[in-house]
C-alpha positions as CSV (number, residue, x, y, z in Angstrom):
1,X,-29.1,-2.3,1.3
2,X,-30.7,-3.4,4.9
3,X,-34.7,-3.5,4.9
4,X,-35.4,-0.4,7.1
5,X,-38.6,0.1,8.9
6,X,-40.3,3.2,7.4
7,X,-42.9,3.2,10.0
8,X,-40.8,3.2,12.9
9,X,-39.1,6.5,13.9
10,X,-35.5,7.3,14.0
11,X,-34.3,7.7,17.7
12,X,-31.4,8.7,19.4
13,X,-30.0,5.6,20.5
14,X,-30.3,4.9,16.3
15,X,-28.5,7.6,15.9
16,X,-25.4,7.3,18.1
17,X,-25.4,4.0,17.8
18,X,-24.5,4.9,14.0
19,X,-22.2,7.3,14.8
20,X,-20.3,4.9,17.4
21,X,-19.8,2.4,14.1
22,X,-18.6,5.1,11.8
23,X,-16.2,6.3,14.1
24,X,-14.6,2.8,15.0
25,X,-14.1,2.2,11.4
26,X,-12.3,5.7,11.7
27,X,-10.2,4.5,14.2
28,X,-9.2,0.8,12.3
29,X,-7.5,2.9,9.8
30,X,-6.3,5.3,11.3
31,X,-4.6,2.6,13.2
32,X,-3.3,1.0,10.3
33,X,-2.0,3.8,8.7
34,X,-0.4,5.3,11.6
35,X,2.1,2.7,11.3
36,X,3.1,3.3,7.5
37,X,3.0,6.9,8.3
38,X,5.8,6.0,11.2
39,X,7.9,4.4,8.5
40,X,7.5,6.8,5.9
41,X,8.8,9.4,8.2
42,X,12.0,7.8,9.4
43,X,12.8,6.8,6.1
44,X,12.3,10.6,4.6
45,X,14.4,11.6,7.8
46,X,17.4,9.1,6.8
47,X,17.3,10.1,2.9
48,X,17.3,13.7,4.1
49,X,19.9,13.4,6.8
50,X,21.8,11.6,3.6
51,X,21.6,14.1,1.3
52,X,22.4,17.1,3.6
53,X,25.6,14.8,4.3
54,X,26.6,14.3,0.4
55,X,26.0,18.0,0.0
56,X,28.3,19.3,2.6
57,X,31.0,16.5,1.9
58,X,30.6,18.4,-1.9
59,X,30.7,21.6,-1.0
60,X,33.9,21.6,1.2
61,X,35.8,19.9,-1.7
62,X,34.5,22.9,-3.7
63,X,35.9,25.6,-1.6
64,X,39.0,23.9,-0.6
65,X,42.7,25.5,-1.8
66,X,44.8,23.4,-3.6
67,X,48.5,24.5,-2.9
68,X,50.9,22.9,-5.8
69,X,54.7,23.2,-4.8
70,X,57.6,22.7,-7.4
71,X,61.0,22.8,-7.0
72,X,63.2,24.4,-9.7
């Protein structure tokens, strides 16, 4: 923990000088997560676009006739 001054009051310059270092620490990881974020949701929109593919291709063989002809 930093030796702080006790005597010494807290101004406003302190104060938002503080809050400026907070906030760019926000911003790093935002910055850094934005990215996996990015990849997470392309990959989600492939599995999905996938799925709803596999589905379909299922349910048309469901519903389709199947017409047997024999000769007698």
């Amino acid at each position: 923990m930093p030796n702080v001054d006790v005597t010494k009051p807290i101004s406003r310059d302190d104060i938002e000088a503080k809050l400026r270092q907070i906030q760019h620490g926000a911003d790093a990881g935002a910055e850094a997560a934005r990215g996996a974020g990015l990849m997470g949701g392309a990959v989600g929109a492939t599995l999905l676009v996938i799925a709803a593919y596999l589905l379909g291709r299922r349910r048309g063989r469901k519903r389709r006739t199947f017409v047997e002809i024999r000769r007698v």
